[in-house]
C-alpha positions in Angstrom: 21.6 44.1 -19.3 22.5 40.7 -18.6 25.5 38.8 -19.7 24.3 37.0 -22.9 22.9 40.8 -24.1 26.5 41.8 -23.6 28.0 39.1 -25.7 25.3 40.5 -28.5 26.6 43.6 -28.4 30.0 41.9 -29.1 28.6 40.0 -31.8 27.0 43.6 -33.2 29.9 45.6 -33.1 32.5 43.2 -33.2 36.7 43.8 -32.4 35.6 41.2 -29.4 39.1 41.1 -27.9 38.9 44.6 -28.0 35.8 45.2 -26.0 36.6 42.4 -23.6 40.0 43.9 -22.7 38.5 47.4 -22.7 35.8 46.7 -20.1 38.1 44.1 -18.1 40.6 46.9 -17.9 38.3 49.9 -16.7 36.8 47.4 -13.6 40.7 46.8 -12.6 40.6 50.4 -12.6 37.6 50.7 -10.5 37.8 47.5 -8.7 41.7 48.9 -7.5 40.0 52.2 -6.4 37.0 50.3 -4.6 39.8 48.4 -2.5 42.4 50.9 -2.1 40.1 53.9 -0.8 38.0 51.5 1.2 39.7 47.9 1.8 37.8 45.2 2.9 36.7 44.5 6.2 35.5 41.0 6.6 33.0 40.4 9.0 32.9 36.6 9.6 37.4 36.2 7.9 36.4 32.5 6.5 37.6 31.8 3.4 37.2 29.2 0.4 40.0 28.4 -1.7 39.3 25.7 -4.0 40.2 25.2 -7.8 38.4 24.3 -11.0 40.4 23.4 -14.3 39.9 24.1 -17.6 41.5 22.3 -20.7 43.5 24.9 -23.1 43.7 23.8 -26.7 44.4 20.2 -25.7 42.8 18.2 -22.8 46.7 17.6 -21.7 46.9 21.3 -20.7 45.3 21.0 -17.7 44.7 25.3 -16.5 43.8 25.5 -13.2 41.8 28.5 -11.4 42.1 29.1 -8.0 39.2 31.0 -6.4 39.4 32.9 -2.7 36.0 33.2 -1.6 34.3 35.1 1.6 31.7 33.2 3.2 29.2 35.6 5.2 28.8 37.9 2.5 29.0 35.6 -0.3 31.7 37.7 -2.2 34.2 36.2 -4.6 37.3 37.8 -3.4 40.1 37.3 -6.7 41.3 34.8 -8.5 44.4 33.0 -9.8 45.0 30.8 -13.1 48.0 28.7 -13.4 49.1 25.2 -12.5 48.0 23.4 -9.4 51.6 24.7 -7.6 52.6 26.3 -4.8 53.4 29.6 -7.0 49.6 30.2 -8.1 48.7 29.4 -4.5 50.6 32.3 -3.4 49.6 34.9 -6.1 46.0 34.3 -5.0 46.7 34.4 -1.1 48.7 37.6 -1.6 46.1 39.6 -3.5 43.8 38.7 -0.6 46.1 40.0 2.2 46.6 43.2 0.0 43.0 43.5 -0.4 41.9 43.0 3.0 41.9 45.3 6.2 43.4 43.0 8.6 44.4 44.2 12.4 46.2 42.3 15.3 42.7 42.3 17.4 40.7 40.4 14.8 41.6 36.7 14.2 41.5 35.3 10.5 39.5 32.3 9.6 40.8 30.7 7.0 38.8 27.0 5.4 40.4 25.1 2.6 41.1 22.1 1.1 43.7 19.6 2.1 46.0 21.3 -0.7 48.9 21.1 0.8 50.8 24.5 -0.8 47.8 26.3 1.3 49.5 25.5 4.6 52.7 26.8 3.6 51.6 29.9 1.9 49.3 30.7 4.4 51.8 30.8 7.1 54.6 32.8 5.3 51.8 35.4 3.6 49.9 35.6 7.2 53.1 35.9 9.4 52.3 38.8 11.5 48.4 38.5 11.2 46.6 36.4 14.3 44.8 33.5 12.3 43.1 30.3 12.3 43.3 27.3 9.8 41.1 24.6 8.9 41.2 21.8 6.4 38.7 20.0 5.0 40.0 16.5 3.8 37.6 14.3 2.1 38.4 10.5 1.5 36.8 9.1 -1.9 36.1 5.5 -3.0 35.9 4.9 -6.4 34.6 8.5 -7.2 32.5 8.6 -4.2 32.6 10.6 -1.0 33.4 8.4 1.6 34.8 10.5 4.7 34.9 14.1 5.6 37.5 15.0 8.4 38.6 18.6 9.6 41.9 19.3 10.7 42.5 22.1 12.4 46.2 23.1 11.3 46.2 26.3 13.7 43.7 26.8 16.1 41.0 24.4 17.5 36.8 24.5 17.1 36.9 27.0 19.9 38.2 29.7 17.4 35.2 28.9 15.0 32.2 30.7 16.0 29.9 28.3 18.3 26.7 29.7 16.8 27.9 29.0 12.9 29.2 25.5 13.0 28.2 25.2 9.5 30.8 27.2 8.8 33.4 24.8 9.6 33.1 23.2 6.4 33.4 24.5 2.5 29.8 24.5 1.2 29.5 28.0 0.5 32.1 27.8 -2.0 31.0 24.4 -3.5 27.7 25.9 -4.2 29.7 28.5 -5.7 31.6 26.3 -8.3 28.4 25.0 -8.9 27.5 28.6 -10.4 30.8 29.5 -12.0 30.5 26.1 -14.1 27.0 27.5 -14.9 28.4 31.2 -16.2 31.1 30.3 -18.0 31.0 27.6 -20.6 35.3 26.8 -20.1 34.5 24.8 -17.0 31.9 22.9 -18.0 32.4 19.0 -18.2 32.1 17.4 -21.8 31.6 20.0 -24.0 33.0 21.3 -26.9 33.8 25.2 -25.4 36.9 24.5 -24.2 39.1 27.6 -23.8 41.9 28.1 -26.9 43.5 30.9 -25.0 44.4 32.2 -21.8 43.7 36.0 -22.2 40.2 35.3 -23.1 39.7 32.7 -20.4 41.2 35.5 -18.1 39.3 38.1 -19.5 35.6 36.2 -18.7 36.3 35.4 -15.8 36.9 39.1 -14.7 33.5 40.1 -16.5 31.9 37.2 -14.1 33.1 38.5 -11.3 31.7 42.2 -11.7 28.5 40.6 -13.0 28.2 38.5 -9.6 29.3 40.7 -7.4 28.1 44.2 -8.3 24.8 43.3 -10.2 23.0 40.5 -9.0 21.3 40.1 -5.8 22.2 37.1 -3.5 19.0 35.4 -2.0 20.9 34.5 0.6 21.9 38.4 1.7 19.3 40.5 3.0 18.5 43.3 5.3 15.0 44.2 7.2 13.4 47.0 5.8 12.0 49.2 9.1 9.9 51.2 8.0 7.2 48.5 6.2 5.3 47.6 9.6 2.2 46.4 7.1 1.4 42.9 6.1 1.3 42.5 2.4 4.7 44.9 1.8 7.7 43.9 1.6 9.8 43.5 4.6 13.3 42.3 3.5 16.1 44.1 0.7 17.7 41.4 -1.0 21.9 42.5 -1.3 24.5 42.1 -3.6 27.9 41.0 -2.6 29.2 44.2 -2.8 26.7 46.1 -0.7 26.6 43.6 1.8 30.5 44.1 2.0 29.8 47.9 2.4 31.4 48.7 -0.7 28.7 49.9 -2.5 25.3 50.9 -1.4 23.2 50.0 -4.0 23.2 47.4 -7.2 25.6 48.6 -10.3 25.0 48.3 -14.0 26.8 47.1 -17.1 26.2 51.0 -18.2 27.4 52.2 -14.8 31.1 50.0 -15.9 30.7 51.7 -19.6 30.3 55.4 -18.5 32.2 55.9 -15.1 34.9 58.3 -15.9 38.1 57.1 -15.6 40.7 60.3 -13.8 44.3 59.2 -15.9 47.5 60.8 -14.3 50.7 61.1 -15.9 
């Protein structure tokens, strides 16, 4: 079942705030079980924080969603709407030290934009954690990209792995707004499906995230297949974000979000 089958389904049996805050409310439930029974450990610790923003009944209200983004398994952490302040900045940098595993003998690789807010939150949300910061400052003239310059806040190139330079930059979650804008009609540019309300705007977003992470497979994530020594088979297992996070083993369903029981204690 793909997204657009799902909004049929709304369509059918209508009450569409109802569904929508139904089914964003059982993958909290299960996305909080998924991260509290088995946090995550990331592999490569490079992160993407960037923001899109989204006009909300007028084009003067300016919403702003802040995306944290991890780069070697493709998997879109959380996110935070707000304004572009220093207060949504630390929502969305606080879910992602409560979500992660993170130990004194791993180091942190964090990659961002020359937002200033991130350099301050960073530091006071990553004070006891052993970390290193990069920002990726691009200089454009008249709507073009001139320069691109890193500055390493904490840390130098050393810290960066010497075999995945490419990492020292924010493509991975470029391509990713790239794919967002394509999902969700709100952040599209010059169209008439602007968002009228937050909740809903909220709410999508959530349903996005399960659909990308859980469901579909990443053509960039795959795993050799041993056993298939013959020619004309198939040799590599495309992943999902999920599984190649080792959160799940195997690709989840829209039904798999609708049945899983849900244990409520009082």
């Amino acid at each position: 079942m793909t997204i657009k089958s799902l909004s049929w389904l709304f369509i059918v049996f209508g009450g569409v705030n109802t569904i929508f805050s139904d089914l964003v409310s059982r993958f909290l439930v299960v996305f909080t079980l998924l991260t509290w029974t088995k946090k995550f450990r990331f592999a490569v610790q490079f992160f993407g924080h960037t923001y899109h923003h989204s006009n909300c009944r007028a084009k003067s209200n300016k919403l702003w969603v802040f995306i944290g983004f991890e780069a070697s398994a493709k998997f879109w952490i959380n996110f935070e709407l707000g304004s572009r302040t220093q207060c949504t900045a630390y929502r969305l940098v606080k879910q992602i030290r409560d979500f992660g595993d993170f130990s004194q003998k791993r180091v942190l690789r964090l990659t961002t934009d020359k937002f200033a807010a991130y350099q301050r939150v960073i530091a006071e949300v990553f004070f006891d954690i052993p970390y290193r910061y990069l920002q990726i400052v691009k200089r454009r003239v008249k709507m073009k990209l001139a320069t691109v310059k890193k500055v390493f806040v904490k840390g130098t190139s050393r810290a960066f792995p010497k075999n995945a330079k490419k990492t020292q930059n924010t493509s991975y979650i470029e391509r990713f707004n790239l794919t967002l804008r394509q999902h969700v009609c709100y952040l599209q540019r010059k169209i008439l499906g602007y968002g009228k309300k937050r909740t809903n705007f909220n709410r999508i977003l959530w349903i996005n995230l399960y659909n990308y992470n859980y469901i579909q497979f990443h053509k960039g994530l795959r795993q050799k297949i041993d056993n298939n020594s013959d020619k004309f088979k198939k040799h590599y297992q495309h992943l999902t974000p999920a599984m190649a996070m080792a959160l799940t083993t195997g690709p989840r369903s829209w039904r798999f979000l609708f049945t899983v029981p849900i244990f409520v204690t009082h």
